[in-house]
N, C-alpha and C positions, 0 to 999 in steps of 0.2 A: 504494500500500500504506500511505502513511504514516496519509491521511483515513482509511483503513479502520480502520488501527489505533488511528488516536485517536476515533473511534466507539465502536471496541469496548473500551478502556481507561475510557473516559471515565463509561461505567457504572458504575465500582468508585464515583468522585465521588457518582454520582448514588445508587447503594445507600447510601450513607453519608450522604446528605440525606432519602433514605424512612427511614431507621431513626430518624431523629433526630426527625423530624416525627411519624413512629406515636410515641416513645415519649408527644412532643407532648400527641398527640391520645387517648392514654389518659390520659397527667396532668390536661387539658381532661375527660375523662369521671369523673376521682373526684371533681375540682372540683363537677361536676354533679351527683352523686348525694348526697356531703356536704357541704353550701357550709361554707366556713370563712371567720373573717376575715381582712382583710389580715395582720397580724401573724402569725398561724399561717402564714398561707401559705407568709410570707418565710420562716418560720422549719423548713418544712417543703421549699423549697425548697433552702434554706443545708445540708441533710442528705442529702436526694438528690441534686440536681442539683450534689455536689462535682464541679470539674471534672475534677480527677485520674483520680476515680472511673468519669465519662461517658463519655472519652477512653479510658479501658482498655475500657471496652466496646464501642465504635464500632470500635475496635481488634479485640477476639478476634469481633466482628460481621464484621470485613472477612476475617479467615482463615477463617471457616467457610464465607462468600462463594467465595471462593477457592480452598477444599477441593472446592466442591462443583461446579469446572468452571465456573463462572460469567462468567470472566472470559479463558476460552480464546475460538476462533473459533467463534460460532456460528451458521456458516453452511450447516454442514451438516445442525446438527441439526433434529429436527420441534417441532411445536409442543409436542405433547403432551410430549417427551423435556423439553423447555424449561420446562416447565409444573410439573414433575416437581422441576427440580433448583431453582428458584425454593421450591418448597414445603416442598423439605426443609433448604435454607439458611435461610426464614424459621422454620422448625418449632423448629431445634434454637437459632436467637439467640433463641427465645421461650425455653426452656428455660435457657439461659446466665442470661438475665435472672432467671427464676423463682430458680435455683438463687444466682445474685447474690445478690438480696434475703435470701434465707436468710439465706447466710453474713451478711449486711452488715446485717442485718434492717432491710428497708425496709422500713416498716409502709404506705406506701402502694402498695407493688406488690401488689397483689391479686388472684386466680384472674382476676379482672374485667378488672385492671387489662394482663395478660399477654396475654386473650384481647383485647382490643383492639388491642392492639399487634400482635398475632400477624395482624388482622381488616388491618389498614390498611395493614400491611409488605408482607402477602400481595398483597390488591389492588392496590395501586400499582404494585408490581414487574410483579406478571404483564398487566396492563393496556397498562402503559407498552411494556415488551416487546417483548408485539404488535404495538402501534401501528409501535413501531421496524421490526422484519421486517416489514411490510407495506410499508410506505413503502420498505423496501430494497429489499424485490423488486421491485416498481414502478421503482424507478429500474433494476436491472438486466435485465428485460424490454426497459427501451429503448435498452440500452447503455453503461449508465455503472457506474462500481462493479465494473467486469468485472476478471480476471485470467485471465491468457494462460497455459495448462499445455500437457506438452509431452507426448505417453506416450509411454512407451519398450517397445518390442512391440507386436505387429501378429496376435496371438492372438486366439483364439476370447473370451476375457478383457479384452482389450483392445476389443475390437470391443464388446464387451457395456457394457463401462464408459462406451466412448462413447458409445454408444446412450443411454445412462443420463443421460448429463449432456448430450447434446442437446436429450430430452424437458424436461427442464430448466433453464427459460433465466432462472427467476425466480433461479439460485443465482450468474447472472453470470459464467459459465465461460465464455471462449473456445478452442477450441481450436485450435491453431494447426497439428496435425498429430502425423505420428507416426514413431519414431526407429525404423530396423531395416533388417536385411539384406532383402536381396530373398527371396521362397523361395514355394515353392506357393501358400500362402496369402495373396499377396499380395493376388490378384486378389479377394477378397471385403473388402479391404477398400474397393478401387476402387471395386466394387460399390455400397455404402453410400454413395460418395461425395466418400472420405477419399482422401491420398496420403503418401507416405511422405518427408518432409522432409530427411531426411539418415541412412546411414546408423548404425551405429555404434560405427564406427571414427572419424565425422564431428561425431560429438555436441559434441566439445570446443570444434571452431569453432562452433557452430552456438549452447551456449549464448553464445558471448565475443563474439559477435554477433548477438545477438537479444535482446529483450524478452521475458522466459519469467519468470513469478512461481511459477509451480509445476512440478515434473517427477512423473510418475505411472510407478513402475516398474512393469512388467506383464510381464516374461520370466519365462519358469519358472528360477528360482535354481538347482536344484540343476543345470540344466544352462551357464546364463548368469552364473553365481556371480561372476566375474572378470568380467566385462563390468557386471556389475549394481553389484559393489562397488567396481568406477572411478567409474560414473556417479553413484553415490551420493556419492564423495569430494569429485567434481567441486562437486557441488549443495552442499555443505555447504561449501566451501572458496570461494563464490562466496555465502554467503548463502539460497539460492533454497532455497525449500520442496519436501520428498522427501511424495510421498505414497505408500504400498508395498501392493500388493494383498494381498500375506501376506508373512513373514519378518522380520526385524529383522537391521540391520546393526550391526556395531560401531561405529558412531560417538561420538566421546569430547565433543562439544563441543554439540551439538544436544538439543534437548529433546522425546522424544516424546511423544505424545499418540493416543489410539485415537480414531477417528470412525467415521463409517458412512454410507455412501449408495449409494441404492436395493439394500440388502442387500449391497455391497460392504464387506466390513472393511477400511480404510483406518489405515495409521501413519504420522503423519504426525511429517516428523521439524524443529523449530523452529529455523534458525539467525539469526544475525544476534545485534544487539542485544538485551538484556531486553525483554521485552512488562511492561505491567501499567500500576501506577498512576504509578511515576516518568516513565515514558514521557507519559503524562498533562500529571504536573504542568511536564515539558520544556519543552511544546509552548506551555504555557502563558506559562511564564518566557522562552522565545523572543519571543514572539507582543507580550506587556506589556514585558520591557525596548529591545525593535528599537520598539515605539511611543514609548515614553520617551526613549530617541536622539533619533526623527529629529525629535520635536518639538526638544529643546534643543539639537542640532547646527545645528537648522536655518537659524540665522544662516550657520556654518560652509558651510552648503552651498551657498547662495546666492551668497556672495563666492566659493566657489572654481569653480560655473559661470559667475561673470562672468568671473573671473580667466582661466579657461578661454580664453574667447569670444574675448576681446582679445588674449591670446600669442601664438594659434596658428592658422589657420584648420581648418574641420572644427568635428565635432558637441561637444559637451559632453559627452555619456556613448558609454562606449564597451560595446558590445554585442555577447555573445557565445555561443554553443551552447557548454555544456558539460554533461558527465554526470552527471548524478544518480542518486537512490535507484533499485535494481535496473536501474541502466545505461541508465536515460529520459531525456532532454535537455531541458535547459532555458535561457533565454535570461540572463547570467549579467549586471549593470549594476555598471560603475566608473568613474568618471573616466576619461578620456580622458588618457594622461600621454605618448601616443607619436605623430608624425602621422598623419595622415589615411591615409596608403599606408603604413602599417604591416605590413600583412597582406601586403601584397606585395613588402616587402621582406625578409620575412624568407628569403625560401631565398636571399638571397644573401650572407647570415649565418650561416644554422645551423652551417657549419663552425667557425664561433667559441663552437661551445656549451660551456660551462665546467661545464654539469652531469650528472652522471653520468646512465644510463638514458636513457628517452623523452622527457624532460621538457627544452626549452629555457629556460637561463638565461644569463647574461652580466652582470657588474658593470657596465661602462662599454657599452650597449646605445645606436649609433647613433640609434637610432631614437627616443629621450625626450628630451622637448623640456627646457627650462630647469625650467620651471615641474612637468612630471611630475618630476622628478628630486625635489623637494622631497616632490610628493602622495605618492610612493612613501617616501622616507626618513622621513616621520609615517604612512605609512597611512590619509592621508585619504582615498586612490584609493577604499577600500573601502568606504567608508561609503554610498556609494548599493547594497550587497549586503543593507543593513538591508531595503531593500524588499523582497527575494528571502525574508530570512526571514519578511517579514511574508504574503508568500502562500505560504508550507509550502513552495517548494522549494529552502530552505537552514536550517539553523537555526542561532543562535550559535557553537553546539562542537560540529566535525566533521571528517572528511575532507577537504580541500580538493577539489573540482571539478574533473576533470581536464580539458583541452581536449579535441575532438574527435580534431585531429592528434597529440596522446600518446597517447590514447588509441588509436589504431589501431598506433602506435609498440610500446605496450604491451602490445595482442594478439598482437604479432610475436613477444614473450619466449616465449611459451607456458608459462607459472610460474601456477596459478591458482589459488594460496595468498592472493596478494597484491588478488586479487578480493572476499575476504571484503569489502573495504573500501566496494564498493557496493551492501550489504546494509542501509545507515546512512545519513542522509540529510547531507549535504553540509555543512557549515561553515564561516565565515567564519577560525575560528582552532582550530587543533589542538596536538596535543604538538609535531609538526612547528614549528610558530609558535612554539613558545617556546623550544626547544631546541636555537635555532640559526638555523634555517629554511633559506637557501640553501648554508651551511657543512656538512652533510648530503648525504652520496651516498644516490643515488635507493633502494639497498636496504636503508638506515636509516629513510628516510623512509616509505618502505611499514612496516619493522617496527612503528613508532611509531602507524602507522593498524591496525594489526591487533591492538595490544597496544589501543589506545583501543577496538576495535570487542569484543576481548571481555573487558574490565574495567572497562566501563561504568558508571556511576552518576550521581546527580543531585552527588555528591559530589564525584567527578573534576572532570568538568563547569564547577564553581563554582572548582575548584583551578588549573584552565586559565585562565577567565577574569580570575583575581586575578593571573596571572602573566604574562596577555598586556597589559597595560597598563604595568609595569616593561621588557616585552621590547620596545615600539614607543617608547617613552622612547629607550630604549638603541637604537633602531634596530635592533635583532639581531633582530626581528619584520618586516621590511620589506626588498623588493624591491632 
């Protein structure tokens, strides 16, 4: 979900370089029809192109963007629909502009000068666009770009819906099956193909156990209403995407949005962290500062795999499955600071766990050698995690990654509030990290991941990271 989202985010960048470039290429077009000289130009420049002035328009440019659906998912919609809201976002910044000059009277904004702008903003967008959905479909035809939805009902409705998104393999729907009691109607959907995965009194292990990016409610409400407005809770207090064939629930935290396909009316309800452009520019500041690390750690890293090599016998990086964004696994890279049979010594340990919940900790832990004792007390251990955020499955500020065995620990609570937290993509250093870190029972430390998951900003973000470098100083950030 994250590539998809920063795909679809990353657009808002890219509208904000065609607007820049059209206005470009009309200023290049009055150039052409009235040459001036240098002097005029600059002096014609220094008027227009203030940048105060540019910036507020590239600005009310990106919310009329953004007014106009532009930057929701659009995967469901058609081309013509797309074509559509592209024309009338670039219509009304032509208009913005026009009515600008007015007020600010730019003498060179010209009927001329507008329809150029209007000519090259239009084109480029809807061009590009295309090009983009085609090349997407292509890759989800062959499988990739897919997400795993779940429906809930086994209705004449349901059955149609699949039907629908089967014909349909360019939109990268998989479906994994369908949530519901047994009853008459079963057998058609056997028919088709289909079978019924769990049923829905089962849903709750079944999402806390499974890979599902979407749930499709499809029961009739007025008779399912309480089954349907559990299931809904569930989806939203875990992150995962509600899509509703009719109705609307009360949900206080989720963000709707209407869609449609193949004439199904869909509401589709948003949880998780903010979408848009911060999300964007994140991904980005993740992506550039973990490159900037590991270049100038890199001495750092060097001496502490040698140091490794020689203390202790065993590998130098130690390698782990842990959970990620919508509960996907990933292989998690840090220094080695415990020996080699580590893993296997832990169950004859665990009874000394000092930390509340699922979570195993211990101050004085048998198991770390001389030398981890120190990688843990600076947080060096972490620093091979820079690579994890350099391939998107971790980013700077997050949730920490939970192991696999908390993780199963933690499906045993049945609490699935505390699930929001794998709606967000994983982190080297959280609120957790500065607030303590292992001095925190495990139900603070969840608080702290759900207050970060829905008070998000690039703002926070930056507030964490200035604070996690005083708190690994102080040790109070460290193992």
């Amino acid at each position: 979900m994250s590539k998809r989202r920063l795909l679809n985010n990353a657009s808002k960048l890219f509208d904000l370089l065609v607007l820049a470039v059209s206005f470009g290429a009309a200023t290049l077009s009055q150039a052409t029809e009235a040459p001036v000289s240098l002097e005029q130009f600059l002096d014609i420049r220094i008027k227009l192109g203030n940048v105060a002035v540019f910036i507020a328009l590239l600005w009310v440019w990106h919310l009329i963007f953004g007014m106009m659906g532009m930057y929701g998912s659009r995967r469901l919609a058609g081309r013509l629909a797309e074509a559509m809201d592209v024309l009338k976002a670039t219509s009304l910044s032509a208009l913005v502009l026009g009515g600008a000059s007015v007020f600010l009277g730019f003498r060179m904004v010209t009927p001329s000068f507008i329809a150029v702008f209007w000519v090259v903003a239009t084109f480029i967008s809807v061009s590009v666009r295309f090009a983009l959905r085609t090349w997407l479909r292509q890759l989800r035809v062959q499988g990739r770009d897919s997400r795993n939805i779940l429906v809930v009902g086994s209705n004449q409705r349901a059955i149609a819906f699949a039907k629908g998104i089967r014909s349909r393999p360019e939109l990268g729907y998989r479906l994994i099956g369908f949530a519901d009691d047994e009853w008459s109607g079963s057998e058609a959907l056997r028919q088709n193909g289909w079978s019924l995965v769990c049923s829905l009194e089962e849903i709750s292990t079944f999402l806390r156990r499974s890979v599902v990016d979407e749930v499709i409610i499809a029961v009739p409400l007025r008779s399912f209403h309480d089954h349907a407005t559990e299931i809904a809770a569930m989806c939203e207090q875990q992150g995962i995407i509600i899509r509703v064939l009719s109705d609307l629930f009360n949900l206080k935290l989720s963000v709707p949005m209407m869609e449609e396909l193949e004439g199904s009316p869909l509401i589709t309800q948003y949880g998780g962290s903010e979408q848009g452009l911060p999300m964007v520019v994140k991904r980005i500041l993740d992506f550039s500062l973990s490159l900037i690390l590991l270049i100038v750690l890199a001495p750092v890293l060097l001496l502490t795999a040698i140091l490794i090599k020689l203390t202790s016998p065993g590998p130098v990086f130690f390698v782990q499955r842990r959970i990620g964004l919508n509960k996907r696994t990933f292989p998690i890279y840090k220094f080695r600071t415990m020996g080699a049979d580590a893993e296997i010594k832990l169950r004859e340990i665990e009874h000394l766990n000092e930390q509340s919940g699922p979570v195993f900790k211990i101050k004085n832990d048998p198991r770390i050698t001389p030398l981890g004792k120190f990688l843990r007390k600076t947080s060096i251990d972490e620093l091979p995690q820079l690579f994890n955020v350099l391939s998107g499955d971790m980013s700077l500020v997050g949730p920490r990654p939970l192991q696999l065995r908390d993780y199963e620990l933690f499906t045993e609570s049945g609490e699935d509030w505390q699930r929001c937290r794998f709606s967000v993509r994983p982190g080297i250093t959280c609120l957790w990290q500065v607030n303590g870190r292992n001095s925190l029972p495990f139900q603070q430390w969840m608080e702290l991941d759900l207050q970060y998951v829905r008070n998000w900003s690039l703002w926070l973000d930056l507030q964490i990271l200035a604070k996690t470098v005083p708190a690994v100083l102080r040790g109070s950030g460290a193992a």
